[in-house]
N, C-alpha and C positions, 0 to 999 in steps of 0.2 A: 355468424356460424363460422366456424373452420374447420379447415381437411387437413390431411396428411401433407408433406411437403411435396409442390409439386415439380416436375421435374421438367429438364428445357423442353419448349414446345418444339415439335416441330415446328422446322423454321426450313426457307431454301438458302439461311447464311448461319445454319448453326456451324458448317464445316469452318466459317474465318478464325475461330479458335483455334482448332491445331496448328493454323498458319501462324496466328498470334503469337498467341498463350504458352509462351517455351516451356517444354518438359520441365525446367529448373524454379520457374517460378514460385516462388513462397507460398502463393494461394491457390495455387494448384497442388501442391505437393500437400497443403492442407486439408483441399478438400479427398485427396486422396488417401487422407492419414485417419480420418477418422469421421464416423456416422454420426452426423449431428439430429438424426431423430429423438437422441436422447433428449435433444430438447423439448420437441412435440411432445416427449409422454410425462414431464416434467411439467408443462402449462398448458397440458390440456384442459385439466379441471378448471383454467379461466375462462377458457370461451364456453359459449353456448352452440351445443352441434346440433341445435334442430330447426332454427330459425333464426333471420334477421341476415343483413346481408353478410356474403362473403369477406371473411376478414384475412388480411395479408399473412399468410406461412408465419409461426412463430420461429422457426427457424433460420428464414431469411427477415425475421425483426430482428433477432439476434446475432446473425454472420453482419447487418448493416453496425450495429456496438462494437461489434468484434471488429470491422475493418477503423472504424473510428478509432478504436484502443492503439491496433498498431502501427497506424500510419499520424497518429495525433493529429485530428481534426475536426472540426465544428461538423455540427449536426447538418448543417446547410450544406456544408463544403463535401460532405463524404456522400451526400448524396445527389450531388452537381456532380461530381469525380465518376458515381456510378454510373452517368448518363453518357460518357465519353470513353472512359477505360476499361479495355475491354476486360483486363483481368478481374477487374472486381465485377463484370456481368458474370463473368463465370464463374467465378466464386459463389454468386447471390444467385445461380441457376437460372438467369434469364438467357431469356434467345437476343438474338443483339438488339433486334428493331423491338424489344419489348421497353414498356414504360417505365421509371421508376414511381417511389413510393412520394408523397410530400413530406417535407423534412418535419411537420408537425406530429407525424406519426410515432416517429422515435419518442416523443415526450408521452402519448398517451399510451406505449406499450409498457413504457418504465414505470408510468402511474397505474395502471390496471393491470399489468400481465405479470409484472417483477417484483412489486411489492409483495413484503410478505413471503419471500420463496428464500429461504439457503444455498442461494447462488454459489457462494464462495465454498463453501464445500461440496457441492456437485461437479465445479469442474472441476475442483485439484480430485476428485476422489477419479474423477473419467481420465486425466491426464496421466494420473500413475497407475490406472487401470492399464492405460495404452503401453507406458514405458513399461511397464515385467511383461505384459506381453511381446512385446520385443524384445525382451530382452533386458532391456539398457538399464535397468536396478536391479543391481548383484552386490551391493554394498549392505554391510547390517550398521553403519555409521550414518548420527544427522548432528548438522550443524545449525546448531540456531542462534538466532542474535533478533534485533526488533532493529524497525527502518520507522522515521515518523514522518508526518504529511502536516502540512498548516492547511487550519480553515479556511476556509471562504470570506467567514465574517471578520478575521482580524485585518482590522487595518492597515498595519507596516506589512503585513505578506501583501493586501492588495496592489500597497503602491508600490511595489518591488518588481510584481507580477504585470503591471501596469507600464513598466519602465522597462521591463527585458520583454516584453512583444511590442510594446510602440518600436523599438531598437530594433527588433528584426522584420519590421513592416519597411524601415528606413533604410534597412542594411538591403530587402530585396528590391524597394524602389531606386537607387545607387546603382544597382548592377544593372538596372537596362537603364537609365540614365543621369548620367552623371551630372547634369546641369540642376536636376532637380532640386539640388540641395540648396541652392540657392533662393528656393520659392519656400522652406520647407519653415514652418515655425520655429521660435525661440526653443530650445528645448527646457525640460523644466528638471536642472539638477539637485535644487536644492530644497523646493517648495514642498507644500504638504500635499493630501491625499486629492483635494477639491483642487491646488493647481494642477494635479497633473493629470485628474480627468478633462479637465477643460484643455490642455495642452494635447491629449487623444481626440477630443470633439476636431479641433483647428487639422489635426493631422488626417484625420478619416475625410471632413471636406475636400480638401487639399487634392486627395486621391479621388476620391468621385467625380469631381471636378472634371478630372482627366478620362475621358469614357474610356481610352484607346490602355491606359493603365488598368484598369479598372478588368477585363475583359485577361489578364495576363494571369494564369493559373496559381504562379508562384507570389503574386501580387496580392490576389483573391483571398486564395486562403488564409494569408497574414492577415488581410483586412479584418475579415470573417472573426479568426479567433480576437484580436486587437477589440471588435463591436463586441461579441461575444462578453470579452474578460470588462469592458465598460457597462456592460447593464447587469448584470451579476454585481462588480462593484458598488453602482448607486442601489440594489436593491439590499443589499447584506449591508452596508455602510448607514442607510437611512431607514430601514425598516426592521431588518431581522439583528438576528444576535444567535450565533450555534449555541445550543442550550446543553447540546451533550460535548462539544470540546472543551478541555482540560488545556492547564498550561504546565508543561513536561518541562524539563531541567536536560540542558545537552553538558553544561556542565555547570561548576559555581556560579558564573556569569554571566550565562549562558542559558535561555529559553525560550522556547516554542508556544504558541496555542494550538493546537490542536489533536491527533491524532498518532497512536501508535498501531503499527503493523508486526504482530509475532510471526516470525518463520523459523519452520525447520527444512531443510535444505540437506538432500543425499549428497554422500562424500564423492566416491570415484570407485572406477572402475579398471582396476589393472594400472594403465598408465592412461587411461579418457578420463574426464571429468564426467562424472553424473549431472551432478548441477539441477535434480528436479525436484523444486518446491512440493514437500509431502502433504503440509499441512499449514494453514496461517489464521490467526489470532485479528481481530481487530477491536484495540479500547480506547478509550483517552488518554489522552497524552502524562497524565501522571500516575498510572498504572506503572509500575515494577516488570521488569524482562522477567526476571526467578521463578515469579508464584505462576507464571503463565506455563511453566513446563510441563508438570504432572498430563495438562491438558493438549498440548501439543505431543508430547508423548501418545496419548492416547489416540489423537484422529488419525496419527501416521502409522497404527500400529492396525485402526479401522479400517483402513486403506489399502492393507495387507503388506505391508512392511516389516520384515524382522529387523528388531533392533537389538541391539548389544553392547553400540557406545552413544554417546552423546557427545557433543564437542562444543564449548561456550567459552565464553568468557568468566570475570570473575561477578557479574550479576547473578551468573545459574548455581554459583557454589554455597547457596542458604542451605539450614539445617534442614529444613524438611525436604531439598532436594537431592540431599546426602544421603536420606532416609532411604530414597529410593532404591537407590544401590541395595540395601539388608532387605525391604518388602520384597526382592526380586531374588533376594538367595543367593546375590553378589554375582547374578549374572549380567548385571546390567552395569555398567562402566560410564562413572563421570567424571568427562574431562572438562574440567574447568578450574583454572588457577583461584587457590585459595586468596581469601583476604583477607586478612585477621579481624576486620570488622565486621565482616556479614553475617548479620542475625544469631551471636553466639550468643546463647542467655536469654532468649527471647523469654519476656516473662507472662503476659496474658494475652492468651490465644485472640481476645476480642481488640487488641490494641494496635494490629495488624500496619504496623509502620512499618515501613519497605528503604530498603538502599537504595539509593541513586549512583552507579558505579561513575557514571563520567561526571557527578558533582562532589562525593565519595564522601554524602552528607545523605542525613536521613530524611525520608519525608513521611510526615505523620496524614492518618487516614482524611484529613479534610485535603490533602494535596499539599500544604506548606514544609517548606523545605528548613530544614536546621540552619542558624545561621554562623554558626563554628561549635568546635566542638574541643575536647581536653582530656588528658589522659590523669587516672586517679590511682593510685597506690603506688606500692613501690613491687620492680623485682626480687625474688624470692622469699617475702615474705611471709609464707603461709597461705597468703589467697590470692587468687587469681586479681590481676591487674583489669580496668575496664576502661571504653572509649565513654568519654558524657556528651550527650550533645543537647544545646541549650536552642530551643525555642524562642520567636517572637512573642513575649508575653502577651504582647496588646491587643493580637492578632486572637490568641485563646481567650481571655476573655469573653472576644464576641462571637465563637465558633459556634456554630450550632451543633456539634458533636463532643462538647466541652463536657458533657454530664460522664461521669468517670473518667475524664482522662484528666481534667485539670481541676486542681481542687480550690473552689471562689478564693479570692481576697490573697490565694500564694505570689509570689514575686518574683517568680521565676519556672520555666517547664522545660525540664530535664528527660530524657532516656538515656540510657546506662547500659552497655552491652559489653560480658564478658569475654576477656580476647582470647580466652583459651578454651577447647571444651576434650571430651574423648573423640566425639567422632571427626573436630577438625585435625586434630593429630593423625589420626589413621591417613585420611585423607592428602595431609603434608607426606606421608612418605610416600603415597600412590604417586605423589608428583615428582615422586625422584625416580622413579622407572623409565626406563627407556620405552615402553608403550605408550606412555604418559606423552612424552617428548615429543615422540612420533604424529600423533594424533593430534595434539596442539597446533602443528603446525601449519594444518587442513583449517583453520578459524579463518583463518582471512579470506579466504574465496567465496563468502557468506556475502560480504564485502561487493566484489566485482555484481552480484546477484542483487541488493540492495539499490546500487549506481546502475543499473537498467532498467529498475523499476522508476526510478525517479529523472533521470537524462532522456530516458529513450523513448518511455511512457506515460511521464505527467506525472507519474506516481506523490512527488513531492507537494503538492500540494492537493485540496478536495477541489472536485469540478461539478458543473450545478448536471441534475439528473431530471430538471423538472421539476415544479413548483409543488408537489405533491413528495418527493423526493432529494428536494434541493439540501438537506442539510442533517446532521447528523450521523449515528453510526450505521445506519441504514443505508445511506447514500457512500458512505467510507467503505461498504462492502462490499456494494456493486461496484462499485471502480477497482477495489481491489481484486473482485471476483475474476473482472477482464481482465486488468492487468498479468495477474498470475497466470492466466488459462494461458494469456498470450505466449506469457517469455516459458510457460514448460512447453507449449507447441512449436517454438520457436528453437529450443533447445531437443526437442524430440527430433524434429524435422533433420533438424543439421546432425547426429549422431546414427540416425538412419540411412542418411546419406554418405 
């Protein structure tokens, strides 16, 4: 059964807080920014309120995620952290000498209490709920762009991720002593994925070994996530396979396995940055930015947002998101630099192949990407000039979505996209306005908001949520869910201050 959240006990040391806990503190200024019972009414319907023991606050299951998100730490580690610091006691509304949770708990709240719930837009909807209350969105502009993440299960992300935390488990054993290097294993620069988990095994001994290492905060937690990022590795490496990641194109030569993140992002305010993620998207990685907008449009508009421009790159300048602009009575403004190739001519609605702007190749509905393409006619001849771009035959052949797109025994699969149309014309002189100019120049600070989500947050790659949880768009949601809550409470915080 569970209750309402409950709140510090009396204690005769709840007063060491305000000795502590400085006014300025991030997690105090948090908890003082906003009512997390939203969460209680949110998953209540998972617990049972009439019998069976007392189960931990859903609220303080959630503020223990939430400090994990923004401090980047293992499930062990955040809740070792909460048994000594006092600010996350306060944050998590203990009295000081009360007990914490066991770190197994975090796994079965995410399996029973999370599943299943639209996390990701419950908090961005509570966080720009908070910002117009305050104030701080007075902007009718958003800036969207997509940020992508690597799986779990691909193997070159693990051994990458394998090699930049053994690196910083090394860089924090070096700073308290400097002999150690000398004890420390071969390191593995060149080897594949199996030498450099067995080069992580040699290196976590190394440090156990050492009680007196072992026992060092800044030592710990490197450990922690280093164990962490090695049993995830051999579990996705030799048993699983992400069934829903996709392999995304960052450019011709360039690609990903896994995950893409749509955001729309408020512009500013006067001479402040706004900077608060309205609304976000999460697909596979060879899903299209473009076709994602109508819908990002819509949840920031649910969230009570006036909009009036849009601000993209040349992915969001497809025809159907042109269209937008006349379904709205030309009140709505889209700035995004045309391309003369993006989706002019589209010819069957069911053929739904999407641009790839940073491969600035097409990719057809199975996910494969064009593998060059060619221009056909001549200027001003009568008709309109077109891009062609030529397909992996061999590849269609065995597609299982090949029934109307490729026709048996041809020898070649082509799409043809006309480079001129009426509404890209309109659109080329909207770009020679100086409102146009203006507003363009707001794209990149989408940018600095992407590089926090993935430097500050983990955002760049998936992280495991429990074996019920461990994989997929599911798991891609909740991380993003925290993530986002994190960096607009983070940006709330400091704009209120």
């Amino acid at each position: 059964m569970v209750a309402q959240q409950q709140q510090i006990q009396l204690s005769a040391y709840s007063g060491l807080y305000a000795l502590i806990v400085p006014q300025d503190n991030l997690l105090r200024k948090i908890n003082e920014l906003i009512d997390f019972t939203f969460i209680y009414d949110e998953l209540a319907s998972k617990y049972c309120t009439t019998n069976g023991r007392r189960a931990e606050s859903p609220v303080r299951m959630f503020k223990y995620l939430l400090l994990k998100t923004i401090y980047t730490l293992s499930d062990v580690d955040v809740v070792e952290r909460s048994r000594y610091d006092m600010s996350f006691k306060y944050f998590l509304e203990l009295s000081p000498e009360e007990a914490v949770i066991n770190p197994s708990s975090l796994t079965k709240f995410r399996k029973l209490r999370l599943k299943d719930t639209d996390l990701l837009n419950l908090l961005i909807s509570k966080t720009v709920a908070i910002a117009l209350e305050k104030g701080i969105i007075k902007s009718h502009s958003l800036i969207v762009d997509a940020t992508h993440s690597l799986s779990r299960s691909n193997p070159q992300s693990a051994l990458e991720v394998l090699r930049e935390r053994s690196r910083l488990l090394r860089k924090a054993l070096c700073s308290i002593d400097e002999d150690i290097k000398g004890r420390m294993p071969e390191q593995n620069d060149s080897g594949g994925l199996e030498e450099q988990l067995a080069y992580c095994r040699r290196l976590e001994k190394l440090v156990e070994a050492d009680q007196a290492l072992c026992v060092i905060p800044a030592v710990r937690e490197k450990l922690n996530l280093l164990r962490e990022t090695v049993e995830d590795t051999q579990e996705s490496h030799t048993l699983s396979k992400d069934t829903d990641a996709r392999t995304g194109h960052k450019s011709a030569d360039s690609s990903f396995f896994g995950y893409k993140t749509h955001l729309a992002m408020t512009a500013h305010l006067a001479m402040t940055e706004e900077r608060i993620i309205a609304a976000a998207l999460v697909t596979s990685g060879e899903k299209g930015d473009g076709p994602q907008l109508p819908e990002l449009l819509e949840i920031s508009r649910a969230n009570g947002l006036q909009v009036d421009t849009i601000i993209g790159d040349a992915a969001y300048s497809g025809k159907e998101n042109l269209k937008l602009q006349d379904k709205e009575g030309r009140s709505l403004k889209l700035v995004a630099r045309l391309n003369p190739v993006i989706s002019q001519g589209s010819r069957k609605e069911e053929a739904r192949f999407e641009y790839n702007k940073d491969a600035a190749m097409f990719v057809c509905p199975a996910g494969h990407m064009a593998m060059r393409k060619a221009r056909q006619g001549k200027k001003n001849r009568g008709k309109n000039q077109a891009t062609v771009y030529y397909f992996d035959v061999q590849k269609c052949r065995s597609c299982p979505l090949k029934e109307g797109c490729y026709k048996p025994g041809a020898k070649s699969k082509t799409y043809g996209v006309t480079i001129k149309s009426p509404i890209h014309v309109e659109q080329q002189a909207f770009q020679q306005t100086d409102y146009f100019k203006e507003k363009t120049r707001e794209r990149y600070k989408i940018e600095a908001k992407n590089s926090e989500l993935k430097n500050v947050h983990g955002y760049g790659r998936a992280i495991s949520y429990g074996r019920a949880i461990s994989y997929g768009i599911t798991s891609m949601q909740l991380q993003g869910a925290l993530a986002i809550f994190t960096v607009n409470l983070k940006r709330i915080v400091k704009l209120t201050s």
